[in-house]
C-alpha positions in Angstrom: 88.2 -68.9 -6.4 87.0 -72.5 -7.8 84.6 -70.4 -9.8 87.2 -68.4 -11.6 89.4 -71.5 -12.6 86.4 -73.0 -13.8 85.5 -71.0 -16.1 86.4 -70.2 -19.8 89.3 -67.5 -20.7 86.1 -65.5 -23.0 83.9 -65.3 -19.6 86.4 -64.4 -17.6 87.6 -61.4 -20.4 83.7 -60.6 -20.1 83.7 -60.8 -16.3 87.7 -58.3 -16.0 85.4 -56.0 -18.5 81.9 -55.7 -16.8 82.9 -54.6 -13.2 84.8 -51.4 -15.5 82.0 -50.9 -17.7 79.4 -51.2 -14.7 81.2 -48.5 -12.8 81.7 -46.0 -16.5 77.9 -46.8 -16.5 76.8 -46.1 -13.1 78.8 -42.6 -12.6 77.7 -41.9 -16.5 74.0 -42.0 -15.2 74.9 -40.3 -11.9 76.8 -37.1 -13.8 73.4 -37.1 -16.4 71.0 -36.5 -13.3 73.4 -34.1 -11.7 73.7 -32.3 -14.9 70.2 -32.1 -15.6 69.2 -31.3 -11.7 71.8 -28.2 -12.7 70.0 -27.6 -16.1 66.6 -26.9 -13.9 68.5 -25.4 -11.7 70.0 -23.0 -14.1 66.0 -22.7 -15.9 65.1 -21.3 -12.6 67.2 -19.0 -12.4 67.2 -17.7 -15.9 63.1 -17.5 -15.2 64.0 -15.6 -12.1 66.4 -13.2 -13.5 63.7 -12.0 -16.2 61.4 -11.4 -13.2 63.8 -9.6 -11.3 64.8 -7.4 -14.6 60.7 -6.5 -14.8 60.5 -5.9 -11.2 63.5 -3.7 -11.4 61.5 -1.8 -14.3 58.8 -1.2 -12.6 60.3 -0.2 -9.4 62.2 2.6 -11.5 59.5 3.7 -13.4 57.4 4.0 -10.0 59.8 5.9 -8.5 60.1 8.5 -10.7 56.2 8.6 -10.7 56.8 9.0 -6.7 59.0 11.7 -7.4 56.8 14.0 -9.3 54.0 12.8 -7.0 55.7 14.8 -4.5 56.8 17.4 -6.6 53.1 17.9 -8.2 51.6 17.2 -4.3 54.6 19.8 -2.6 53.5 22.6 -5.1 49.7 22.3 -4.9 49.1 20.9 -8.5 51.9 23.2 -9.8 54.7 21.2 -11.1 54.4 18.2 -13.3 50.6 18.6 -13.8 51.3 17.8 -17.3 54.0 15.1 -16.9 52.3 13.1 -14.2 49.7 11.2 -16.3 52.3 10.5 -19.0 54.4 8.6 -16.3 51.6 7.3 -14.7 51.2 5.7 -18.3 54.6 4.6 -18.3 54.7 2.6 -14.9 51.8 1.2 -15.9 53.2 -0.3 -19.1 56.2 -1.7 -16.7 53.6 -3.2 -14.5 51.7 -4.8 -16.9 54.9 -6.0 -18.3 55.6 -7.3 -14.6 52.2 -9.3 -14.2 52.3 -10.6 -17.8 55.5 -12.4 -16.5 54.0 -13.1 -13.3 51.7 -15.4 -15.6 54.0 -17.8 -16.8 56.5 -17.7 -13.7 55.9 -21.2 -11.7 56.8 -18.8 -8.1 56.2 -22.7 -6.3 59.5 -23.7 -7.7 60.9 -21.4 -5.8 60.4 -22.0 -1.9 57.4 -20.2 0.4 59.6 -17.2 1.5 59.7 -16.2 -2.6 56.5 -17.4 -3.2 55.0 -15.1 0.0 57.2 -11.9 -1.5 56.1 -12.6 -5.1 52.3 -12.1 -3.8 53.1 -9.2 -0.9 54.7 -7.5 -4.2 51.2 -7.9 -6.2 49.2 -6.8 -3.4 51.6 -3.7 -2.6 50.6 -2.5 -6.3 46.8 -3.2 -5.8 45.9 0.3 -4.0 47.6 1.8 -6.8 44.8 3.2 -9.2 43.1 5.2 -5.6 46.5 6.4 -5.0 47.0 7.9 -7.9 42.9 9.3 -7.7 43.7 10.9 -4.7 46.8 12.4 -5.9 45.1 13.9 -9.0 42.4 15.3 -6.7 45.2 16.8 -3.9 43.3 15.0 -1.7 45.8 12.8 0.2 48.8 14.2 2.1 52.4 14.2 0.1 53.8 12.1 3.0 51.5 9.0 2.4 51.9 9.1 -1.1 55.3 9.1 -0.8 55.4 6.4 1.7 52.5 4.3 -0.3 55.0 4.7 -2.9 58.1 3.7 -0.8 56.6 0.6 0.1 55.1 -0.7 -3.3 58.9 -0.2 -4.5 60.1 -2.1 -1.1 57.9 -5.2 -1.5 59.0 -5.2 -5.7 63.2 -4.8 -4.6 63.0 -7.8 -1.9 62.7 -10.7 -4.9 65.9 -9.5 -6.9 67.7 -9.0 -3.5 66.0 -13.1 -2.8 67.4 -14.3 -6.0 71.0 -13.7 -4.6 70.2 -16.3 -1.9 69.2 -19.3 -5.0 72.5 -20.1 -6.8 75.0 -22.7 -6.3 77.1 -20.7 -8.9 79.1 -18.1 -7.5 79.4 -15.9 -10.4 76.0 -16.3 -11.0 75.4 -15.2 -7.4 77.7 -12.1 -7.5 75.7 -10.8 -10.3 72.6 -11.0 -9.0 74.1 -9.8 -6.0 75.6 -6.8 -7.8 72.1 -6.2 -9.9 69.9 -6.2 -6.1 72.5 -4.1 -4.9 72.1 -1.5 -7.9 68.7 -1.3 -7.6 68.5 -1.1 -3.6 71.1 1.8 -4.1 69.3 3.5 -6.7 66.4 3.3 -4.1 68.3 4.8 -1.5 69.3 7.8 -3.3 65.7 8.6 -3.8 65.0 6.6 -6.9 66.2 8.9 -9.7 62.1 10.8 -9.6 62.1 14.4 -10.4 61.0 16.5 -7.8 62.3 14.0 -5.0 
C-alpha cells in the first residue's frame, strides 16, 4: 500500500489502465487462436465434404454399373450389352474424379480410423478392371459380382457416414448426417442400377 501512496497520480492512471488492458489483451489473443483453431477446423471439413461428395459420385455411378452387371450377367450377355461399357466409362470418370481428390486430401488430419477407411476404400476399387474382365467374358457368377460390387460401394459410403462424427457444429453435423444417410439409403434400396 506504501507503494501506491508513493507514487505519482500519472503512474498510478497507467497502473488503474494496464491490469484492464492486460486482460482485453489476453482474452483478445485467446479468442484469435480459438477462432483460427475453428477456421482449420472448419478447412477440414470443407476438404472432407468435397471428398465425401466424390465418394458419393462414385458410389452411385458404381451402383448403377452393379445393376446392369446383374442384369447383363442374369440374362447371359442379353441385356445391357450395349450400355455396360458406356457406364463402365462413366464410373470410371467418377473414380478418377475420386483419386484426383484423394491427391490433395491431407487423410492424416483426420485421425487413423478415417485415414484406415480412406485406404480400405482405394483398395476395395483396385480389383475393379478383372471384375469387370470377367463380367465381359460371363466368366464369374452374378452373385460375386454383385457382392464385389456391394462391398467396393460399402468401403466408399463409410467416410461420408465418418464425417458426421468430426464437427463441433451442429448444423454442420446434421447435414452431413442427413447427406450419409441419403446415400446409405439410396444404397439400401438397391442403388438406383437398372436391372437390380
Amino acid at each position: 500500500m506504501n507503494m501506491l501512496n508513493n507514487m505519482s497520480m500519472r503512474n498510478r492512471l497507467l497502473l488503474v489502465l494496464a491490469l484492464p488492458v492486460l486482460g482485453l489483451l489476453f482474452f483478445s489473443l485467446f479468442s484469435a487462436v480459438e477462432k483460427a483453431q475453428s477456421a482449420g477446423s472448419m478447412d477440414r471439413l470443407e476438404a472432407l465434404a468435397v471428398l465425401s461428395v466424390k465418394l458419393g459420385a462414385a458410389a452411385h455411378e458404381l451402383q448403377k454399373e452393379r445393376g446392369m452387371t446383374g442384369g447383363f450377367l442374369g440374362s447371359k450377355g442379353q441385356k445391357f450389352a450395349n450400355e455396360l461399357p458406356a457406364q463402365t466409362k462413366e464410373a470410371d470418370k467418377r473414380i478418377t474424379a475420386l483419386k484426383d481428390a484423394l491427391k490433395g486430401f491431407d487423410k492424416s488430419a483426420y485421425g487413423a480410423a478415417l485415414s484406415g477407411a480412406v485406404d480400405e476404400a482405394v483398395r476395395s476399387l483396385d480389383g475393379l478392371g478383372a471384375k469387370r474382365e470377367a463380367v465381359s467374358a460371363q466368366s464369374i457368377a452374378g452373385t460375386e459380382a454383385i457382392g464385389y460390387y456391394t462391398r467396393a460401394i460399402g468401403f466408399l459410403l463409410v467416410i461420408p457416414r465418418m464425417a458426421t462424427l468430426l464437427s463441433d457444429d451442429s448444423l454442420v453435423t446434421q447435414r452431413a448426417t442427413t447427406y450419409a444417410n441419403l446415400l446409405f439409403a439410396k444404397e439400401r434400396s438397391g442403388g438406383g442400377g437398372a436391372g437390380y
